[in-house]
C-alpha positions in Angstrom: 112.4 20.6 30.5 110.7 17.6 31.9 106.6 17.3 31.6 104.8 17.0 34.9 103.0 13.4 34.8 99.8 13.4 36.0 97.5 10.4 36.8 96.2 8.3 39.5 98.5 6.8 41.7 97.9 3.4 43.3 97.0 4.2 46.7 94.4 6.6 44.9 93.3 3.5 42.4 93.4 1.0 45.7 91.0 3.5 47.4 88.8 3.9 44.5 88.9 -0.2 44.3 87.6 -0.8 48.2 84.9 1.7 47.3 83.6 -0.3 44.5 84.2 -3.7 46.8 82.3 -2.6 49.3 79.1 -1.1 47.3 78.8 -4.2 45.7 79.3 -6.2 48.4 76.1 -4.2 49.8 74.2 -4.9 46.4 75.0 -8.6 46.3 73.3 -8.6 50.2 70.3 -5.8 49.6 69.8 -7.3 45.8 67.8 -10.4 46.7 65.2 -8.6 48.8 64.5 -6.2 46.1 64.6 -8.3 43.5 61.8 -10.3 45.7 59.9 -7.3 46.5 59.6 -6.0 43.0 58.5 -9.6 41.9 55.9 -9.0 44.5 54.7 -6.0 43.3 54.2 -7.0 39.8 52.1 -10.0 40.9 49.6 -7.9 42.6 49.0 -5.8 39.7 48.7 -8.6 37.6 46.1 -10.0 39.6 44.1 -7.2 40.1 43.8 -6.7 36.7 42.7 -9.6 35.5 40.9 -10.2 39.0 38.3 -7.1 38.7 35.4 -8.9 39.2 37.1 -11.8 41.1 36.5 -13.2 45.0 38.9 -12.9 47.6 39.0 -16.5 48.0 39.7 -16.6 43.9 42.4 -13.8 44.5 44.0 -15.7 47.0 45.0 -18.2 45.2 45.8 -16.8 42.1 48.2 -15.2 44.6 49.8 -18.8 46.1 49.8 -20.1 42.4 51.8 -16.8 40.8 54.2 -17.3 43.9 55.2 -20.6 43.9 56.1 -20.1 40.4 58.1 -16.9 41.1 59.4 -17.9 44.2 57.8 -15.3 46.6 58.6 -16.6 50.1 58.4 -13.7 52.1 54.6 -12.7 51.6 51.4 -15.3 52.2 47.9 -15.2 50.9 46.9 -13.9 54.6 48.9 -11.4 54.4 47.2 -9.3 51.1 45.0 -6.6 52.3 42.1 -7.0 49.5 39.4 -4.7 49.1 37.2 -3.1 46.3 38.0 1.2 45.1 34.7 1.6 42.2 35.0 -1.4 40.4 38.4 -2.2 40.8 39.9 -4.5 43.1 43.2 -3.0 44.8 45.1 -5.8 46.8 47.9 -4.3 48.9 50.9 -5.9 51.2 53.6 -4.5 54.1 56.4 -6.4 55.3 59.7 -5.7 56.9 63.0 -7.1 55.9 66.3 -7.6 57.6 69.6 -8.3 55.3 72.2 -9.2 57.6 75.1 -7.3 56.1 78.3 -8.6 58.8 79.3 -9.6 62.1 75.8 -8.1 64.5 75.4 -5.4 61.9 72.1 -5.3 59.3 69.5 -3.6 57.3 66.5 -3.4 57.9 64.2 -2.8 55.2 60.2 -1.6 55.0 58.7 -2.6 51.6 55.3 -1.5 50.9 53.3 -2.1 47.7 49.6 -1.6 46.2 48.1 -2.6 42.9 46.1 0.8 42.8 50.0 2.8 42.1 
């Protein structure tokens, strides 16, 4: 009696491979723009914590210094929605994104961050 082999075969294991191409393909395109926007985020909560008592004016540029160190292209100084909740400051930002993924097709991507989260 002969034993049944069982395993994948390798149209199975070639499918299974241009699954794994293509979501990493996706992650090497969307990776950048999170990476950014997650740099972003942890620049605003910096600065409003050690900003409590600070000026716009001061927050501002505490915001163009910590982003030309970390590379933070996508957001300006203008665009930080400061304001005051009690006695802390909360500094807020919106932007959209678009990863161009191939050929006419991309992603558009809304990012949205606060230091009061």
């Amino acid at each position: 009696m002969r034993n049944k082999q069982t395993g994948v075969s390798l149209s199975g294991l070639i499918v299974v491979f241009a699954i794994l191409i293509v979501i990493a393909l996706f992650g090497f395109k969307v990776g950048p723009a999170v990476s950014e926007y997650l740099t972003a985020k942890k620049i605003v909560t910096a600065i409003a914590q050690e900003k409590r008592s600070g000026s716009v004016a001061e927050i501002r540029k505490a915001w163009d210094t910590r982003t030309m160190i970390d590379e933070v292209k996508v957001i300006s100084a203008n665009d930080l929605e400061i304001t005051k909740d009690g006695g802390d400051v909360v500094i807020s930002f919106a932007y959209k994104k678009e990863v161009p993924l191939f050929s006419n097709i991309g992603l558009y991507i809304d990012f949205a961050a606060s230091s009061k989260e």
